[in-house]
PDB file as gemmi writes it, atoms N, CA and C in Angstrom:
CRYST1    1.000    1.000    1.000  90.00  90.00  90.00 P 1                      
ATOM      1  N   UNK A   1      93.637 108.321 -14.348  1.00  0.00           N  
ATOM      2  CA  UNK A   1      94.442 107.984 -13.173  1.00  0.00           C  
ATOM      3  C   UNK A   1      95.741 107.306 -13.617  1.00  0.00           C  
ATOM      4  N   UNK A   2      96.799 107.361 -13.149  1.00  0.00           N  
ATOM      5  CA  UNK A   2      98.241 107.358 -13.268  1.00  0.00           C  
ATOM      6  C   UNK A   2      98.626 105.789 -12.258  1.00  0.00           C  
ATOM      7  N   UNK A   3      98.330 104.685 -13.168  1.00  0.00           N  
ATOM      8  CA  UNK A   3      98.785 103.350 -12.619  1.00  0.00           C  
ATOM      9  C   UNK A   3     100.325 103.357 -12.109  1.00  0.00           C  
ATOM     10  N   UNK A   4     100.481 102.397 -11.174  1.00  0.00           N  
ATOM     11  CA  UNK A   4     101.682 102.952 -10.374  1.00  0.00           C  
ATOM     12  C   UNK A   4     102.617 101.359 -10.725  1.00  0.00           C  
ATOM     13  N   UNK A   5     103.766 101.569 -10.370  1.00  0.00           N  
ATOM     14  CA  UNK A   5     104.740 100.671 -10.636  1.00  0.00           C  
ATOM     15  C   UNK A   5     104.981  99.520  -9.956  1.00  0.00           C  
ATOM     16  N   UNK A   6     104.930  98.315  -9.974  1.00  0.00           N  
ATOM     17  CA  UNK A   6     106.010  97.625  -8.307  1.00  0.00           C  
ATOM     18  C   UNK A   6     107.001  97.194  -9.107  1.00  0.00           C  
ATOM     19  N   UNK A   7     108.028  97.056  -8.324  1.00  0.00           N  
ATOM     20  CA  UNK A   7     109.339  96.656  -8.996  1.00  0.00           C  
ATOM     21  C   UNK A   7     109.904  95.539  -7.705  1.00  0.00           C  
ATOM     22  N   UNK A   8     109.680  93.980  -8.032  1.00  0.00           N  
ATOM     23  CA  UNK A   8     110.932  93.600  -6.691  1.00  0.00           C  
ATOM     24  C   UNK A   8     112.075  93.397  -7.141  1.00  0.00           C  
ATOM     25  N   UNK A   9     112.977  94.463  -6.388  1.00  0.00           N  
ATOM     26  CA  UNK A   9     114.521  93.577  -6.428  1.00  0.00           C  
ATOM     27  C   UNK A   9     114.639  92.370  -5.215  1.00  0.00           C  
ATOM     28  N   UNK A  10     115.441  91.190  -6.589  1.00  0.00           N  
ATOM     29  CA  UNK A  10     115.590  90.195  -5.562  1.00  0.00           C  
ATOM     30  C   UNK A  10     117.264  89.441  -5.761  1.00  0.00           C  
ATOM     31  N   UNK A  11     117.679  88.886  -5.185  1.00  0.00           N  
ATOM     32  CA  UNK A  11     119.126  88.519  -5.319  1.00  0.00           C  
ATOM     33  C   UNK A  11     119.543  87.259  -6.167  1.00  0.00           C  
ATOM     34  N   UNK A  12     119.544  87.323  -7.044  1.00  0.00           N  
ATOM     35  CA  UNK A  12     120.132  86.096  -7.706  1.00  0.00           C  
ATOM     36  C   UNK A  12     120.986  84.829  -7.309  1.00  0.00           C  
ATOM     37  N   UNK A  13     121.656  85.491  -6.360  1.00  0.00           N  
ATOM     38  CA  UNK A  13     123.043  84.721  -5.789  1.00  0.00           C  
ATOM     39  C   UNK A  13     122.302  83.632  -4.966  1.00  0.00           C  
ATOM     40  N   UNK A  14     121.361  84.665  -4.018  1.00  0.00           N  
ATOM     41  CA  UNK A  14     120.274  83.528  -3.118  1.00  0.00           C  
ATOM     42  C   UNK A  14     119.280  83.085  -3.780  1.00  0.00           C  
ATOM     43  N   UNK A  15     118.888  83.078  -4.598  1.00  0.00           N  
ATOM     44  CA  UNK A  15     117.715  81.977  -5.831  1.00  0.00           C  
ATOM     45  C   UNK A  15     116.751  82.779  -4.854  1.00  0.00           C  
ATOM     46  N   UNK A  16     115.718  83.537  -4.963  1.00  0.00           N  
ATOM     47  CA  UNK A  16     115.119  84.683  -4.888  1.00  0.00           C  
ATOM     48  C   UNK A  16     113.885  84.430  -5.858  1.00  0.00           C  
ATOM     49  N   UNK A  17     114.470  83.979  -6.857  1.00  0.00           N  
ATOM     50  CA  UNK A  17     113.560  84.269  -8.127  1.00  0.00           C  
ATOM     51  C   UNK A  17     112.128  83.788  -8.284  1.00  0.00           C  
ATOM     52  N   UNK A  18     111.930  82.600  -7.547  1.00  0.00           N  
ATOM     53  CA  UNK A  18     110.543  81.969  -7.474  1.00  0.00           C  
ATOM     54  C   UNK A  18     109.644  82.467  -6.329  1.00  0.00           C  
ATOM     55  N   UNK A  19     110.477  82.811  -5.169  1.00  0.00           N  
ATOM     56  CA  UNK A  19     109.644  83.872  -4.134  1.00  0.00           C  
ATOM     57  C   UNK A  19     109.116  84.976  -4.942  1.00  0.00           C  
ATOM     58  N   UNK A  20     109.715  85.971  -5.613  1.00  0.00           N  
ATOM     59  CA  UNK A  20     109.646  86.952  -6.315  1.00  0.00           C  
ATOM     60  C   UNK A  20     108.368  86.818  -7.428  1.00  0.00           C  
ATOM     61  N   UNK A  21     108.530  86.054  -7.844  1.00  0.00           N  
ATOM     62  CA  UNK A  21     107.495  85.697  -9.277  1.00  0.00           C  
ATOM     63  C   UNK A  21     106.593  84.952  -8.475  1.00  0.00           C  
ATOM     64  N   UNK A  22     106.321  84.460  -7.044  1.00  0.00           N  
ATOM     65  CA  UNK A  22     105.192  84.289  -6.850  1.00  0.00           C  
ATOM     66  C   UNK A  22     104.191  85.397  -5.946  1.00  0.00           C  
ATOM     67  N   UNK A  23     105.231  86.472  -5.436  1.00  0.00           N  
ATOM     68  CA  UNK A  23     104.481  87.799  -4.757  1.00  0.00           C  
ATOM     69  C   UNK A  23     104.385  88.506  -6.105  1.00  0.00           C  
ATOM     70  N   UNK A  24     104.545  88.436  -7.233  1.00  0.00           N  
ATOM     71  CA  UNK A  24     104.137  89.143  -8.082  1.00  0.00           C  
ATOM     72  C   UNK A  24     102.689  89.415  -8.621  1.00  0.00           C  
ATOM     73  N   UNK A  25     102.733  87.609  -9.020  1.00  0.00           N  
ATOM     74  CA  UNK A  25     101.628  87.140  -9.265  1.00  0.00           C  
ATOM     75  C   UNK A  25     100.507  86.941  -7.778  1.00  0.00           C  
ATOM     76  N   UNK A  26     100.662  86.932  -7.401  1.00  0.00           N  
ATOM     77  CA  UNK A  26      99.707  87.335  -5.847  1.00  0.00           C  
ATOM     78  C   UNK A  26      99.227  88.938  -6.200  1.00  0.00           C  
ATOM     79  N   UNK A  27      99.947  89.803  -6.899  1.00  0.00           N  
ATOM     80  CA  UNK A  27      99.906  91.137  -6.713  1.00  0.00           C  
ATOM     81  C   UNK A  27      99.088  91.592  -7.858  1.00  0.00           C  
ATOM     82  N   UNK A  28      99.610  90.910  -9.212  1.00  0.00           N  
ATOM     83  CA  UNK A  28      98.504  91.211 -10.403  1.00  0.00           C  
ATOM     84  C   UNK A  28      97.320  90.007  -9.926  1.00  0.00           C  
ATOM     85  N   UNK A  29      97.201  89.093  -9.587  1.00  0.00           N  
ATOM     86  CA  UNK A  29      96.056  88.931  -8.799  1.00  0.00           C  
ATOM     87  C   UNK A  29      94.385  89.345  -8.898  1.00  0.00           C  
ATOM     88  N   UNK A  30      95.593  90.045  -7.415  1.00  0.00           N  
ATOM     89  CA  UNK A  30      94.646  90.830  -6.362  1.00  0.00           C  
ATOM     90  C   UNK A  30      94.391  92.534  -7.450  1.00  0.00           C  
ATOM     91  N   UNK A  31      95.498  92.841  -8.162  1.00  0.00           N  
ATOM     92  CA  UNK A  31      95.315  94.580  -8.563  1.00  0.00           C  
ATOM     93  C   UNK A  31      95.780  94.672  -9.986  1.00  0.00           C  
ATOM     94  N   UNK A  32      95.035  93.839 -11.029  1.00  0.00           N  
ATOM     95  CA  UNK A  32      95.406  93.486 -12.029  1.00  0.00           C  
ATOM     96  C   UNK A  32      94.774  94.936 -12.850  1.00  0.00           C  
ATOM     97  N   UNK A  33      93.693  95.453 -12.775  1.00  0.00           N  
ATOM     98  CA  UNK A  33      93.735  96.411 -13.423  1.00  0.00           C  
ATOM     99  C   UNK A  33      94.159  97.501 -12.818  1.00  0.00           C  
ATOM    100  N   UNK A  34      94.588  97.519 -11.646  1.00  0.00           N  
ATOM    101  CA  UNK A  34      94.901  98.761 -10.808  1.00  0.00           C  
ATOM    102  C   UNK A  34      96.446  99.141 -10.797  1.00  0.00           C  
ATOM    103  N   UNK A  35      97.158  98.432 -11.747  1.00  0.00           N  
ATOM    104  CA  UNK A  35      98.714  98.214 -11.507  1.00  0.00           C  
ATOM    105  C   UNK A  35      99.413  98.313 -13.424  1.00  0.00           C  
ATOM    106  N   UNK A  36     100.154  99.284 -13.456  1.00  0.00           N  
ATOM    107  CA  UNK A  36     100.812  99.229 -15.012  1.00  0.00           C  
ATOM    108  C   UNK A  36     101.288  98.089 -15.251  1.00  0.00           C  
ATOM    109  N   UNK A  37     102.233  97.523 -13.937  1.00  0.00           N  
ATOM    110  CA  UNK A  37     103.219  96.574 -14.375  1.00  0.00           C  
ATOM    111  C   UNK A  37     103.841  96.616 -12.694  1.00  0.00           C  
ATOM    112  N   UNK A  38     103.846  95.018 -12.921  1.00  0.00           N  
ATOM    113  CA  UNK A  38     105.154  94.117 -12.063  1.00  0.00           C  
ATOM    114  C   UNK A  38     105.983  93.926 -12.424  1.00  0.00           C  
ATOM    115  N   UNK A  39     107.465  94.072 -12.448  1.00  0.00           N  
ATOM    116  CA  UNK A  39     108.464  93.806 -12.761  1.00  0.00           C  
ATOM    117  C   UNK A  39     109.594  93.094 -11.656  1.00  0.00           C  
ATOM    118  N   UNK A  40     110.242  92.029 -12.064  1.00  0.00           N  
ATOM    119  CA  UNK A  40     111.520  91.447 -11.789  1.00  0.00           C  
ATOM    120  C   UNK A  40     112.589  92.364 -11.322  1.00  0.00           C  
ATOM    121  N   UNK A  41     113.792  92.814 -11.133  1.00  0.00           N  
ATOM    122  CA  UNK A  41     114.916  93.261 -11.038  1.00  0.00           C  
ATOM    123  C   UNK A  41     116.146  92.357 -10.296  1.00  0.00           C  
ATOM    124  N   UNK A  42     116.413  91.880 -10.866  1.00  0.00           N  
ATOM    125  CA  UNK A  42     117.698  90.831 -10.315  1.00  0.00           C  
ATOM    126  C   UNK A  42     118.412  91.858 -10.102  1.00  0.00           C  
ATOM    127  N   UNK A  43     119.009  91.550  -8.610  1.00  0.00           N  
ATOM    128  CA  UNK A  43     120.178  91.959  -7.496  1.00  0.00           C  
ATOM    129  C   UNK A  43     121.446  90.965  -7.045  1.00  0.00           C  
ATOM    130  N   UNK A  44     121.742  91.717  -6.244  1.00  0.00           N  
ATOM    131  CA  UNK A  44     122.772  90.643  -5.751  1.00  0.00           C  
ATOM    132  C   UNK A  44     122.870  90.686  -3.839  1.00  0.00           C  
ATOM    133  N   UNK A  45     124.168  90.561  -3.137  1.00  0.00           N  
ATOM    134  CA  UNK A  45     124.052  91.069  -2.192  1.00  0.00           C  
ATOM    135  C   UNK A  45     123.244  90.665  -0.993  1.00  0.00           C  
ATOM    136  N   UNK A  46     122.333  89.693  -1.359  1.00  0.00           N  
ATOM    137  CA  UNK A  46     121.137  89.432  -0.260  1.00  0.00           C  
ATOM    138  C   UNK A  46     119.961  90.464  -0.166  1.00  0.00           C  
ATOM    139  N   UNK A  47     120.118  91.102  -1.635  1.00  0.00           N  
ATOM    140  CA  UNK A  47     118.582  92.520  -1.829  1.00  0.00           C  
ATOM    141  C   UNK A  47     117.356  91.721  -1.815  1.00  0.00           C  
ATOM    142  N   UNK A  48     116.348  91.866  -1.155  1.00  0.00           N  
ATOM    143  CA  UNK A  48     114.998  92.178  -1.458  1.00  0.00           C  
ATOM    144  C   UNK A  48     113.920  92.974  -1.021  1.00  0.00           C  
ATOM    145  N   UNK A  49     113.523  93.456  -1.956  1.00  0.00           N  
ATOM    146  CA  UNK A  49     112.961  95.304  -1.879  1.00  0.00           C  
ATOM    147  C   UNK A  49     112.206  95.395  -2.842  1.00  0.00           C  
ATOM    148  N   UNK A  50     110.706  95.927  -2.363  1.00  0.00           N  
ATOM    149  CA  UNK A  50     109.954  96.121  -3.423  1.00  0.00           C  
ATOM    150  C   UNK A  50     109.643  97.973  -3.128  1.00  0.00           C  
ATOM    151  N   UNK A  51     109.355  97.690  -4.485  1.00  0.00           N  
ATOM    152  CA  UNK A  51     109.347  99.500  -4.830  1.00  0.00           C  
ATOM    153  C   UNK A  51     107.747  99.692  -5.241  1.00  0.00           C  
ATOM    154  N   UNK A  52     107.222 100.626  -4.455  1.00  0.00           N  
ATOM    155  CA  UNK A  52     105.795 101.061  -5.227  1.00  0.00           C  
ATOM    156  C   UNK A  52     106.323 102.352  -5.831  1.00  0.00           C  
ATOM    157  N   UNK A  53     106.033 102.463  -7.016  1.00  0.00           N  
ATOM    158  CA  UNK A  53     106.675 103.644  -8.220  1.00  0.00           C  
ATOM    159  C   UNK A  53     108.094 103.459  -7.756  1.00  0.00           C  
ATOM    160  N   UNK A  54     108.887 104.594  -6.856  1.00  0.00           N  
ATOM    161  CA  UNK A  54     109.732 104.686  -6.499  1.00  0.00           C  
ATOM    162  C   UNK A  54     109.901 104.888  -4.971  1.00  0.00           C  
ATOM    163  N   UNK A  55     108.962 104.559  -4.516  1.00  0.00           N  
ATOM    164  CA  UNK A  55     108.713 104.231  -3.016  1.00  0.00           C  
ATOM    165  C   UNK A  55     109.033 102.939  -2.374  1.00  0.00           C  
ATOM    166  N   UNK A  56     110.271 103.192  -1.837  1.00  0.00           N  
ATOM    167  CA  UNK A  56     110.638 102.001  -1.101  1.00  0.00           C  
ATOM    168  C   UNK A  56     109.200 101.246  -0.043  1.00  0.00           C  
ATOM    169  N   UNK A  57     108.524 100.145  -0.231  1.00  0.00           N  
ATOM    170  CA  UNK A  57     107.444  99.891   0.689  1.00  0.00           C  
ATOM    171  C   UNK A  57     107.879  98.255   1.450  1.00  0.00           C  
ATOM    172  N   UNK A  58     108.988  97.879   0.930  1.00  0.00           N  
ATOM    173  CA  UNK A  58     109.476  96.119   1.848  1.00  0.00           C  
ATOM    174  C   UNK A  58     110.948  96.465   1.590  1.00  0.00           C  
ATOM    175  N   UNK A  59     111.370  96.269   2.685  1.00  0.00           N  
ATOM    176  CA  UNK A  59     113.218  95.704   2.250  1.00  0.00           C  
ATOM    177  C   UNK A  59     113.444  94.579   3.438  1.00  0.00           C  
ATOM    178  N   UNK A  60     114.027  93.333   3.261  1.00  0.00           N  
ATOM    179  CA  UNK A  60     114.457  92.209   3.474  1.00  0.00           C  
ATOM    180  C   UNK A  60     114.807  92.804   5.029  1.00  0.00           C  
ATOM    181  N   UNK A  61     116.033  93.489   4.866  1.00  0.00           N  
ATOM    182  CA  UNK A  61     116.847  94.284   6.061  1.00  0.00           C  
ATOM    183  C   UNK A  61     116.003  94.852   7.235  1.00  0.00           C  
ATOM    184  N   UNK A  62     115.262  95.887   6.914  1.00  0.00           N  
ATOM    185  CA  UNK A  62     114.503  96.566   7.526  1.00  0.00           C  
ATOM    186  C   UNK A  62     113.328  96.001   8.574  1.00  0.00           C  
ATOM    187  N   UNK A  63     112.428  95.397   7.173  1.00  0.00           N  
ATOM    188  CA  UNK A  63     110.975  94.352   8.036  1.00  0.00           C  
ATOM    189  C   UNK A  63     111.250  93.354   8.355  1.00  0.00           C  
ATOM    190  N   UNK A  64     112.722  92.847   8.483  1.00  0.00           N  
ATOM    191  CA  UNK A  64     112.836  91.422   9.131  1.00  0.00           C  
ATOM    192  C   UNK A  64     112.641  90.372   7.983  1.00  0.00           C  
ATOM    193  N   UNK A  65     112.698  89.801   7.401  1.00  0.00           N  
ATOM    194  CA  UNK A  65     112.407  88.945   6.563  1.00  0.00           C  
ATOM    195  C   UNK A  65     111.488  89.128   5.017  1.00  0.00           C  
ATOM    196  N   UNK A  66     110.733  87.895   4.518  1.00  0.00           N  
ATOM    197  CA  UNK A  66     109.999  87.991   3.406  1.00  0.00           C  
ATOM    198  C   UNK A  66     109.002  88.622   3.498  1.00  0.00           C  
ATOM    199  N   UNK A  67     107.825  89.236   2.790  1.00  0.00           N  
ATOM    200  CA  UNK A  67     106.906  89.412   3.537  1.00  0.00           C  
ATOM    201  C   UNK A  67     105.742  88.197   2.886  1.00  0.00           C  
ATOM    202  N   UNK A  68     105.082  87.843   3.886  1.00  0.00           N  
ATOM    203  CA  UNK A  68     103.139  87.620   3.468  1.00  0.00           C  
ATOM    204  C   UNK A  68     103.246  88.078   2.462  1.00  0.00           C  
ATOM    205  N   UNK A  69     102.343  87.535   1.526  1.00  0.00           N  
ATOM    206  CA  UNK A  69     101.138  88.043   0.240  1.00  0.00           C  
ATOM    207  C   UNK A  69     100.254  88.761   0.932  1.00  0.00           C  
ATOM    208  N   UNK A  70      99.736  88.398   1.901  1.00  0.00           N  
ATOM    209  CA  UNK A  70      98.504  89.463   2.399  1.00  0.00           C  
ATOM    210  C   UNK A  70      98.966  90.478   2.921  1.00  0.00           C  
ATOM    211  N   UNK A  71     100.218  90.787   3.439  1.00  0.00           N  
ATOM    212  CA  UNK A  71     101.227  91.974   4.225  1.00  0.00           C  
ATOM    213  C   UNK A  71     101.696  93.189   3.297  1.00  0.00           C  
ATOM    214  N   UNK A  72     101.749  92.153   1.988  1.00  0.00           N  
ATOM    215  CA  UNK A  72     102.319  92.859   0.896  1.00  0.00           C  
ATOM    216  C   UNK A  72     100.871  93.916   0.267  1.00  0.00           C  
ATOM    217  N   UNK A  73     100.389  92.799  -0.054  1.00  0.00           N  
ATOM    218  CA  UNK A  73      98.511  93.643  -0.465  1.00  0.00           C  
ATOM    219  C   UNK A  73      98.339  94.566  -0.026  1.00  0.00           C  
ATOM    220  N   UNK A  74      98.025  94.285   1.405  1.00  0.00           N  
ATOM    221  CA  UNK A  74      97.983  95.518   2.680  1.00  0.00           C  
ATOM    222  C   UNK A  74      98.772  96.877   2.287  1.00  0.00           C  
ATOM    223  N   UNK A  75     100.063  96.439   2.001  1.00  0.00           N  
ATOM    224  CA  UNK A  75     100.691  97.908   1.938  1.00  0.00           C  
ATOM    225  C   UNK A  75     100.761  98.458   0.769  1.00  0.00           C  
ATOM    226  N   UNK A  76     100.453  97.406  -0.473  1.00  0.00           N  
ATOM    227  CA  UNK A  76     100.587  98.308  -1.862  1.00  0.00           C  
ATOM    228  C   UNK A  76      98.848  98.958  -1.765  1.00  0.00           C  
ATOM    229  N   UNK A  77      97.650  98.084  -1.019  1.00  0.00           N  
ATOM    230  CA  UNK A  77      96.601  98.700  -1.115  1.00  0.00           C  
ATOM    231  C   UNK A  77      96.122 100.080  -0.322  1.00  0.00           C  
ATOM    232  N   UNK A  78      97.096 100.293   0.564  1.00  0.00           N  
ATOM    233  CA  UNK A  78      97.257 101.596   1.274  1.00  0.00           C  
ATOM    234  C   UNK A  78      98.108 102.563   0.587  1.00  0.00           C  
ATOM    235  N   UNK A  79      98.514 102.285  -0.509  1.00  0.00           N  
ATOM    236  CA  UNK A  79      99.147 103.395  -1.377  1.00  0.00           C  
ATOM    237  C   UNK A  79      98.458 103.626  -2.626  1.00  0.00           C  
ATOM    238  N   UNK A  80      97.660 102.817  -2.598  1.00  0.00           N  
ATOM    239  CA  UNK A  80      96.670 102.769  -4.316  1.00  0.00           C  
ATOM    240  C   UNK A  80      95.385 102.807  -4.002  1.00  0.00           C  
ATOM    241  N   UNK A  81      94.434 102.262  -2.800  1.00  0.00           N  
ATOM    242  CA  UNK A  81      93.343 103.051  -2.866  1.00  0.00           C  
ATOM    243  C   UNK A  81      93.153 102.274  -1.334  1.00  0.00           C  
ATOM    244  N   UNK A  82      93.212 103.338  -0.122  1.00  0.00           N  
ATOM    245  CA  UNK A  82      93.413 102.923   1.348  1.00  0.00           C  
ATOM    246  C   UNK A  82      92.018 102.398   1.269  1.00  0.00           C  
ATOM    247  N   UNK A  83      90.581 103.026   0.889  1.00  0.00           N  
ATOM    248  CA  UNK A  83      89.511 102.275   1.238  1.00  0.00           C  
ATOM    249  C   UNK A  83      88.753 101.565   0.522  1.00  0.00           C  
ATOM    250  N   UNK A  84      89.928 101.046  -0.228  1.00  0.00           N  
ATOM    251  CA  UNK A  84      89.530  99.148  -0.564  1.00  0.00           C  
ATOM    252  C   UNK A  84      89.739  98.510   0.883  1.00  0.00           C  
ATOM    253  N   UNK A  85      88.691  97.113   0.289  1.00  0.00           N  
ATOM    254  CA  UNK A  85      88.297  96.289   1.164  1.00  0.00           C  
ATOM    255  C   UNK A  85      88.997  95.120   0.192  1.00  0.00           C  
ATOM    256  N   UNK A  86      90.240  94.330   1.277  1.00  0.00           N  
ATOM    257  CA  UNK A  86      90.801  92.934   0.702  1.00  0.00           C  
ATOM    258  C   UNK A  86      90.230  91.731   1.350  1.00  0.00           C  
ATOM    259  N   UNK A  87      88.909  92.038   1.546  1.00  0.00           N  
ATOM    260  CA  UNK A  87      88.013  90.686   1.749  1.00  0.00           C  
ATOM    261  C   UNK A  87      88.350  90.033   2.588  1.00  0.00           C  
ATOM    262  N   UNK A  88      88.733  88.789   2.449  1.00  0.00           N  
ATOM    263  CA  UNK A  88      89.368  87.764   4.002  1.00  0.00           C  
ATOM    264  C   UNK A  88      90.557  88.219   4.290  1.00  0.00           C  
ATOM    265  N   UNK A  89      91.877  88.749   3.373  1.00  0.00           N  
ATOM    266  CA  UNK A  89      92.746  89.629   4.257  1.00  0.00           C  
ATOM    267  C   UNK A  89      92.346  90.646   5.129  1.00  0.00           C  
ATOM    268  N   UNK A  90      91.399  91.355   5.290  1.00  0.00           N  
ATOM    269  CA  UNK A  90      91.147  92.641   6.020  1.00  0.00           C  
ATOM    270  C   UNK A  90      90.539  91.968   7.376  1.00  0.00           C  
ATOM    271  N   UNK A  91      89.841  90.822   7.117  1.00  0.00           N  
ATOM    272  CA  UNK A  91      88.779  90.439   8.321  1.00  0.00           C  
ATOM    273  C   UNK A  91      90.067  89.483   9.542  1.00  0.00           C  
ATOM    274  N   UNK A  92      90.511  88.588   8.626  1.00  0.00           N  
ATOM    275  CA  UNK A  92      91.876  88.019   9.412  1.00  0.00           C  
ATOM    276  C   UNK A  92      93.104  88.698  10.043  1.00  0.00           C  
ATOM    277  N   UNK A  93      92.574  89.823   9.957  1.00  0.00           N  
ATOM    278  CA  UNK A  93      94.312  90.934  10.672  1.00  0.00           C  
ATOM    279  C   UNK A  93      94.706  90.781  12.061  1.00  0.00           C  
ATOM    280  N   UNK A  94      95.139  90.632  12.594  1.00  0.00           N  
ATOM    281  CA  UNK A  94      95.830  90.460  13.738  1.00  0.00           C  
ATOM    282  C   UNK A  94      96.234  92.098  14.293  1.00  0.00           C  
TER     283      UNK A  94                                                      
END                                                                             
């Protein structure tokens, strides 16, 4: 099976960087063997956007703001294996 990418771009200009490195680590986590690699990408501009492979799945612009750790899970775990179960994220959904 072909481990998939996340990439966040985040903006430097707005100090970004500790949000970023902590949805990362939320992400190897939760999908530490299920994931090649998390990666950083410093932006500028007011970017933040995470990429599954090359699948745009969060942008700042779009969803309104940051996202949740559990929002984020949710959507990288619906692209990497929909019928996983994220335990107290799945039972707490709104």
């Amino acid at each position: 099976m072909h481990k998939p990418k996340i990439t966040i771009h985040y903006c430097v200009l707005c100090q970004w960087l500790l949000r970023s490195g902590w949805l990362a680590q939320e992400l190897l986590s939760t999908f530490s063997d299920d994931l090649k690699e998390v990666s950083l990408s410093p932006a500028s501009k007011g970017v933040f956007q995470i990429y599954y492979n090359d699948e745009l799945i969060w942008c700042r612009l779009v969803d309104g703001g940051f996202p949740e750790a559990k929002e984020l899970k949710r959507r990288v775990r619906d692209k990497l294996d929909p019928g996983r179960d994220l335990g107290h994220i799945d039972k707490h959904q709104s």
